[in-house]
C-alpha positions as a printed NumPy array, in Angstrom:
array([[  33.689, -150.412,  -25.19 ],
       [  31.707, -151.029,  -21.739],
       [  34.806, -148.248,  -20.429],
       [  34.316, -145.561,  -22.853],
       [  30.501, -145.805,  -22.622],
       [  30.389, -145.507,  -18.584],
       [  33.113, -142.727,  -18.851],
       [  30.686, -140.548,  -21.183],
       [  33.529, -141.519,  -24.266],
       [  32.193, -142.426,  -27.543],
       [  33.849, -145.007,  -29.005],
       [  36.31 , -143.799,  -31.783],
       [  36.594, -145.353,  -35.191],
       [  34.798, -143.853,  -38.848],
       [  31.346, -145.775,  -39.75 ],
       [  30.144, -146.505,  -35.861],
       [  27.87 , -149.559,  -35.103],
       [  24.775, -146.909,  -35.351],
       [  25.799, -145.646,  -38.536],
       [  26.864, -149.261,  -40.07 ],
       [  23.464, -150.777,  -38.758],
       [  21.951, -147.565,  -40.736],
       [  23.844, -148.313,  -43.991],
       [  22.807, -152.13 ,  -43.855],
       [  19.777, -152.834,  -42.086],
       [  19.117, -156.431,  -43.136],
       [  21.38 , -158.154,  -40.741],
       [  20.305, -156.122,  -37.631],
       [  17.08 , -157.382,  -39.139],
       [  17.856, -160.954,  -39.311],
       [  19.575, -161.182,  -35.866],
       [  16.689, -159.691,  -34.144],
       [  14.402, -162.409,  -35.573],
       [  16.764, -165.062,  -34.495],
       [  16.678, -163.686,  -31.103],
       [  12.459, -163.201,  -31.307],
       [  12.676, -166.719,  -32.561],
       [  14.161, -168.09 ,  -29.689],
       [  11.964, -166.635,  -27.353],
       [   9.064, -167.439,  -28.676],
       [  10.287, -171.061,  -27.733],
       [  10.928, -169.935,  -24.406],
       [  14.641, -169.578,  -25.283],
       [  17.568, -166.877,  -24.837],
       [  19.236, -166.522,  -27.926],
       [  21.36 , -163.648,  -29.201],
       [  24.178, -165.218,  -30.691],
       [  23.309, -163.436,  -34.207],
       [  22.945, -160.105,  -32.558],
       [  26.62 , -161.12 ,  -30.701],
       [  28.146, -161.773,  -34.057],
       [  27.007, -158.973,  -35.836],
       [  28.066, -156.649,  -33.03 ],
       [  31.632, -158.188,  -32.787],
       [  32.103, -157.46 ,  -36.633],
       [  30.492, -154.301,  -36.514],
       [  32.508, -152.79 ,  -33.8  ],
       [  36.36 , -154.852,  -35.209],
       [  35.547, -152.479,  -38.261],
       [  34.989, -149.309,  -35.935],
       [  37.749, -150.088,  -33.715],
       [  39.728, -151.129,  -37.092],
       [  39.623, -147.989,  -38.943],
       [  41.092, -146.009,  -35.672],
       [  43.702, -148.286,  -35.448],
       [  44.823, -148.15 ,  -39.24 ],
       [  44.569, -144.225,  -38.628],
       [  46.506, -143.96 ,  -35.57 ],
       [  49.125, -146.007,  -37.376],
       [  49.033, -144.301,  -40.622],
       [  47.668, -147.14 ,  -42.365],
       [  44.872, -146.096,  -45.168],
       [  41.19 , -148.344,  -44.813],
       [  40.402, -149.895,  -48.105],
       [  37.303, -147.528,  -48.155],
       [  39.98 , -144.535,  -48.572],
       [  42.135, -146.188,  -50.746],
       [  39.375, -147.073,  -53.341],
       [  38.16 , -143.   ,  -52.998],
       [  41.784, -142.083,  -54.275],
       [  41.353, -144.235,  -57.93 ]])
């Protein structure tokens, strides 16, 4: 992700973390409290924010790789009954 982003790339993949975060807000939300939390105790914490990120961007990266290999998401597949 870090390579694509300093080489001008977006990353590939259908819902991107901007548009997921968009569709759900509530756990950006939540992790952002954690993390506001934490400092107010003097602490670094962004685990939540970590989490939700990894997820977030498995899914984006997920849905290229099931199209590169010809594999349909479970989104499409429910779009086609």
């Amino acid at each position: 992700m870090v390579l694509c982003l300093r080489l001008g790339y977006v990353v590939p993949g259908e819902e991107t973390i901007p548009e997921q975060i968009a569709a759900n807000k509530q756990p950006y939300y939540q992790a952002l409290e954690t993390a506001d939390k934490a400092w107010k105790r003097g602490k670094v914490n962004v685990s939540a924010m970590t989490r939700m990120l990894d997820a977030m961007l498995a899914k984006q990266l997920l849905s290229i790789h099931n199209r590169a290999t010809g594999k349909r998401s479970q989104r499409s597949r429910r779009k086609l009954h």
